[in-house]
N, CA, C and O atoms as a GROMACS GRO file, in nm:
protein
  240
    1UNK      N    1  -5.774  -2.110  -1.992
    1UNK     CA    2  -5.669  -2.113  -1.894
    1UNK      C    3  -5.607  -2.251  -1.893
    1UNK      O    4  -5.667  -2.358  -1.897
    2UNK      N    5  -5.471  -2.229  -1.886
    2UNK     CA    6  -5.402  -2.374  -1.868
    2UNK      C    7  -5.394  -2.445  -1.737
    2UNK      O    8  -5.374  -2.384  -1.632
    3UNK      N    9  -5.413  -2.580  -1.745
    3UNK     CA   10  -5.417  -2.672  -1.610
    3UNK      C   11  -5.303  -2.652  -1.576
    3UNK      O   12  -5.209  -2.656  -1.656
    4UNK      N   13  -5.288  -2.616  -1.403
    4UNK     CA   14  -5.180  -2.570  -1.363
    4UNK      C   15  -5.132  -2.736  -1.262
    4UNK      O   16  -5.190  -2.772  -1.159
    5UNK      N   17  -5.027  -2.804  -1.324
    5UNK     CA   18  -5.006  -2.891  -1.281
    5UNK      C   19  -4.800  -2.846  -1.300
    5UNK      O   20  -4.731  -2.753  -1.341
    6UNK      N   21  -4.780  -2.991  -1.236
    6UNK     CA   22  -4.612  -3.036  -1.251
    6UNK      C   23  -4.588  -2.844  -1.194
    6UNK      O   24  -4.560  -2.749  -1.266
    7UNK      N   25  -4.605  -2.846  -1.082
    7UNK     CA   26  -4.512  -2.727  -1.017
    7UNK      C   27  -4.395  -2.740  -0.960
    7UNK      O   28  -4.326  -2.638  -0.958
    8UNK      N   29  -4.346  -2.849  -0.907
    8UNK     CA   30  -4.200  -2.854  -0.932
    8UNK      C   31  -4.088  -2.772  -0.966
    8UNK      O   32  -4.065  -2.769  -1.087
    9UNK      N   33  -4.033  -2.721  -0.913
    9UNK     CA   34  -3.913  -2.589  -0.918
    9UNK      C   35  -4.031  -2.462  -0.950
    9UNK      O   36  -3.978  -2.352  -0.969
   10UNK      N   37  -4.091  -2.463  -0.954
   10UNK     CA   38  -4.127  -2.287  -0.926
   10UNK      C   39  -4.189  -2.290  -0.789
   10UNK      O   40  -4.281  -2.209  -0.804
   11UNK      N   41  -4.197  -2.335  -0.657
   11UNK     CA   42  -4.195  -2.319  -0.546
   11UNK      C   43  -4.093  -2.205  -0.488
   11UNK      O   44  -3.974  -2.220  -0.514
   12UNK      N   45  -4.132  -2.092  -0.411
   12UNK     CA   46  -4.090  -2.013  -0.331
   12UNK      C   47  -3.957  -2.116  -0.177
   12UNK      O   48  -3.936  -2.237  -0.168
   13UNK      N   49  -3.927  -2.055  -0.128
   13UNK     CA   50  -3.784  -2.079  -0.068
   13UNK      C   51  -3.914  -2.111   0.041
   13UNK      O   52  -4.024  -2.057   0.033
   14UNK      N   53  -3.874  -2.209   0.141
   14UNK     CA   54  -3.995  -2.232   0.253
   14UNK      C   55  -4.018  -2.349   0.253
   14UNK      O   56  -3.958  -2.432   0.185
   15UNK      N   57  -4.156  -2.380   0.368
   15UNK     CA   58  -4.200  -2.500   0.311
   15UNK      C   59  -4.290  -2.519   0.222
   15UNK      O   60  -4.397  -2.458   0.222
   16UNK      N   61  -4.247  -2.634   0.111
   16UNK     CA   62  -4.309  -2.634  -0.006
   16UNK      C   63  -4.485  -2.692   0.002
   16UNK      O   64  -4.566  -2.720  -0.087
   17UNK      N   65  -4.492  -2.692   0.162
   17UNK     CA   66  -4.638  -2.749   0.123
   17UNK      C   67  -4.737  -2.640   0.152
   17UNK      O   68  -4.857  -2.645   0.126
   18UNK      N   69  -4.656  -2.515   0.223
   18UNK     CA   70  -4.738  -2.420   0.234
   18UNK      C   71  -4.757  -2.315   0.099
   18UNK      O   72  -4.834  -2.219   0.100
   19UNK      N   73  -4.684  -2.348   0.000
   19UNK     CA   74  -4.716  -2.285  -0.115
   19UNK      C   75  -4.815  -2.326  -0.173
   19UNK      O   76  -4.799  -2.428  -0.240
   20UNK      N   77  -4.951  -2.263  -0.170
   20UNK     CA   78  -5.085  -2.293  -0.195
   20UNK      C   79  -5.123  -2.193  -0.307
   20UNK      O   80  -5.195  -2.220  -0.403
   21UNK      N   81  -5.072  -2.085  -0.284
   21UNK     CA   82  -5.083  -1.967  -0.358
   21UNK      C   83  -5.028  -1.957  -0.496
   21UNK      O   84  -4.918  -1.994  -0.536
   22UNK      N   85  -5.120  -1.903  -0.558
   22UNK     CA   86  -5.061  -1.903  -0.702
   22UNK      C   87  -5.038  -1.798  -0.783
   22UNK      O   88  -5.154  -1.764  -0.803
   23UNK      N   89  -4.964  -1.714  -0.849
   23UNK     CA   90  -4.938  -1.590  -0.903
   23UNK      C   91  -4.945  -1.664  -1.085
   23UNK      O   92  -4.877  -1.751  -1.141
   24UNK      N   93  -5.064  -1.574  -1.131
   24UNK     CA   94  -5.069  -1.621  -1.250
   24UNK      C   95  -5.093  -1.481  -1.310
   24UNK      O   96  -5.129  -1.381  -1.247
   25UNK      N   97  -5.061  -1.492  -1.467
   25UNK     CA   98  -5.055  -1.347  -1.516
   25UNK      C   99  -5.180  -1.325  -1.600
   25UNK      O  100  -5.243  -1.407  -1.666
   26UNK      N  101  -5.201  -1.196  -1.583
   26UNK     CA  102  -5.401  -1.155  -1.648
   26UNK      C  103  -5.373  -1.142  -1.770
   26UNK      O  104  -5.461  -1.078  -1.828
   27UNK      N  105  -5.264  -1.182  -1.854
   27UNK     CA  106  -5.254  -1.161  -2.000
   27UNK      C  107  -5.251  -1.304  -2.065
   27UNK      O  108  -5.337  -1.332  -2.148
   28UNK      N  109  -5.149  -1.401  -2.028
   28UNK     CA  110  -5.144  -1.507  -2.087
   28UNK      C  111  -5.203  -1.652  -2.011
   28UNK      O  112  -5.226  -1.761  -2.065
   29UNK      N  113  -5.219  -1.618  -1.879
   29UNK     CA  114  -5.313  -1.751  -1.791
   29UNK      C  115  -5.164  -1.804  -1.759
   29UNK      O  116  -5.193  -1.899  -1.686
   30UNK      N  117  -5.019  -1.803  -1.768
   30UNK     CA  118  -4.898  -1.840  -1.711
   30UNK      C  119  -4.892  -1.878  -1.564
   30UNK      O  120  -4.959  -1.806  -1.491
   31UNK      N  121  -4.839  -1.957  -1.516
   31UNK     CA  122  -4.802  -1.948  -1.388
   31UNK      C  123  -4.691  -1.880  -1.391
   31UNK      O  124  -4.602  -1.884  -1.476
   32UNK      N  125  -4.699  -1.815  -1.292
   32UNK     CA  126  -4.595  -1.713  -1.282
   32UNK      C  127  -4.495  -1.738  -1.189
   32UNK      O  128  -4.375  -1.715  -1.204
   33UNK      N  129  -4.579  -1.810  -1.042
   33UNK     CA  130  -4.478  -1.806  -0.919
   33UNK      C  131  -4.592  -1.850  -0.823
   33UNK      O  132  -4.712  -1.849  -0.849
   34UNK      N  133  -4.524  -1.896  -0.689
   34UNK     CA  134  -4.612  -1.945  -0.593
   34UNK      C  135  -4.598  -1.875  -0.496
   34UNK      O  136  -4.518  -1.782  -0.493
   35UNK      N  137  -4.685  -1.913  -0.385
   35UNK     CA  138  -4.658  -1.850  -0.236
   35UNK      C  139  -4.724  -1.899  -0.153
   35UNK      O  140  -4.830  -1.959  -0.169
   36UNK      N  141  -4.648  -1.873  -0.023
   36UNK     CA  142  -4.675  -1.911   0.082
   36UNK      C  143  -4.806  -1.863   0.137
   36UNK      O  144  -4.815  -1.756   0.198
   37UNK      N  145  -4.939  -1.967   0.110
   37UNK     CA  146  -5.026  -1.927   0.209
   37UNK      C  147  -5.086  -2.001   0.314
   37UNK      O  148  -5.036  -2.105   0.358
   38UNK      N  149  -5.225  -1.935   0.371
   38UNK     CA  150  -5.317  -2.052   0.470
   38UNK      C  151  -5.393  -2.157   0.378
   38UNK      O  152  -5.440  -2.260   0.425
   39UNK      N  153  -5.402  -2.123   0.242
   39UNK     CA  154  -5.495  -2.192   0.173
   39UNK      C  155  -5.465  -2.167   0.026
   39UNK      O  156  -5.383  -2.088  -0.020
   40UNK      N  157  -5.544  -2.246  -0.035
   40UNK     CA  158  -5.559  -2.207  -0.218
   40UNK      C  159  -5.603  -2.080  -0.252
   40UNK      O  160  -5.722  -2.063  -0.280
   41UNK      N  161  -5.518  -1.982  -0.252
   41UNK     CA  162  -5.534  -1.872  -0.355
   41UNK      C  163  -5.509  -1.840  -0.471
   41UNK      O  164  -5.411  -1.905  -0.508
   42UNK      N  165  -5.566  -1.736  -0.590
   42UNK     CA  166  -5.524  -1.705  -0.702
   42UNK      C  167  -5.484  -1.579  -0.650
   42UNK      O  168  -5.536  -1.520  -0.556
   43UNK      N  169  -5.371  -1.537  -0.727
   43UNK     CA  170  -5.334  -1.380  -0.728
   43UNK      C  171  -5.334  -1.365  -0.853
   43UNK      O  172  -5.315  -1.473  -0.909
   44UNK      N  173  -5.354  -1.235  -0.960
   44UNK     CA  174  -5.297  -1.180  -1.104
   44UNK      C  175  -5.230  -1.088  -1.102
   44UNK      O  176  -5.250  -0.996  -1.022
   45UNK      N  177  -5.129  -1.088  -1.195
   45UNK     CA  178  -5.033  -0.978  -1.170
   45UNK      C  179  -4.998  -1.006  -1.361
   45UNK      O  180  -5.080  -1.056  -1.438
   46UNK      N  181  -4.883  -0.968  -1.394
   46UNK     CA  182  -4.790  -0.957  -1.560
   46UNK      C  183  -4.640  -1.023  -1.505
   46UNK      O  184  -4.548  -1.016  -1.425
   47UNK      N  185  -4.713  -1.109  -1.645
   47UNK     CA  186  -4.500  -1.165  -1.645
   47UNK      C  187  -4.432  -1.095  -1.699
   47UNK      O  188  -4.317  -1.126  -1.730
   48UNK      N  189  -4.478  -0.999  -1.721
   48UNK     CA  190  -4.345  -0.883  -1.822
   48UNK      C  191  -4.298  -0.906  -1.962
   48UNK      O  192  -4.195  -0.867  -2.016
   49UNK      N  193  -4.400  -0.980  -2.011
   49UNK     CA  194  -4.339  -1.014  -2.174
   49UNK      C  195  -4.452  -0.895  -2.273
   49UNK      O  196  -4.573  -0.873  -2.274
   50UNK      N  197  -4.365  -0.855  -2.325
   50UNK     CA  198  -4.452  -0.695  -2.393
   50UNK      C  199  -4.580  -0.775  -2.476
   50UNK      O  200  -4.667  -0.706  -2.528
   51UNK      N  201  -4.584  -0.864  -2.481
   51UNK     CA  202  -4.748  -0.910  -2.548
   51UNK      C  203  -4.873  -0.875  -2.441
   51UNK      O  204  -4.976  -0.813  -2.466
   52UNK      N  205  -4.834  -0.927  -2.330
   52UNK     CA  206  -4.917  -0.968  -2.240
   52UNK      C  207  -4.958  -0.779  -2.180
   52UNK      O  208  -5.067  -0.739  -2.138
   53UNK      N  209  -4.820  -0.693  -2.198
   53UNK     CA  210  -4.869  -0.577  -2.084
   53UNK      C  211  -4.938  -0.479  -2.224
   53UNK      O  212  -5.002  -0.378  -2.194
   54UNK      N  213  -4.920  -0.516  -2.372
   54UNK     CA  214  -4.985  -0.446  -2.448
   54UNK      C  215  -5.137  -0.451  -2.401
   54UNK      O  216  -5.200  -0.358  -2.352
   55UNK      N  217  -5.192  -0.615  -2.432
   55UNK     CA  218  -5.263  -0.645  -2.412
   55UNK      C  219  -5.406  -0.627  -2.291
   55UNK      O  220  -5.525  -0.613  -2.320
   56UNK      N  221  -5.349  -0.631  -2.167
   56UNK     CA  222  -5.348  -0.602  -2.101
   56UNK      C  223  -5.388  -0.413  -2.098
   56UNK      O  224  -5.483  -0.362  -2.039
   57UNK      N  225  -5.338  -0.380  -2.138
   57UNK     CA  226  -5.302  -0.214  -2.144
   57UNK      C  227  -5.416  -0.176  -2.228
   57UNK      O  228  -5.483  -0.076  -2.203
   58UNK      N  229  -5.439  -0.253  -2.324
   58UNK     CA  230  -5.570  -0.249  -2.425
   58UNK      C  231  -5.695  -0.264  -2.374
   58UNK      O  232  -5.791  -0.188  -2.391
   59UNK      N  233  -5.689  -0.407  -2.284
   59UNK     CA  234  -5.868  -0.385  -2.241
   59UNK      C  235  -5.890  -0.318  -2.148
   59UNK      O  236  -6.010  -0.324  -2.119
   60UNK      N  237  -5.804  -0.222  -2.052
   60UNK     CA  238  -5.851  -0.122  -1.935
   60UNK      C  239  -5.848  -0.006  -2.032
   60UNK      O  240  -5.878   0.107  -1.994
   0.00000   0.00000   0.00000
């Protein structure tokens, strides 16, 4: 997984210090997007690039 640093412009609309949350994708380890939470969370979700949802699609 890549060190998720320099987030800078991918912050959600808000305040930027409550974006704690992190949307990263279960195919490539990407940051995907942030969000507004109470604390440091991970979320997984797909960035939509057909490698990742093959992939993905393969190990379930």
């Amino acid at each position: 997984m890549k060190t998720l640093t320099g987030l800078d412009g991918m912050q959600s609309q808000g305040d930027p210090t409550k974006d704690m949350g992190l949307v990263i994708c279960a195919g490539c380890d990407e940051l995907i997007d942030t969000l507004p939470t109470d604390g440091v969370k991970i979320f997984h979700s797909q960035c939509g690039r057909e490698e990742c949802k093959s992939r993905i699609s393969e190990e379930w």
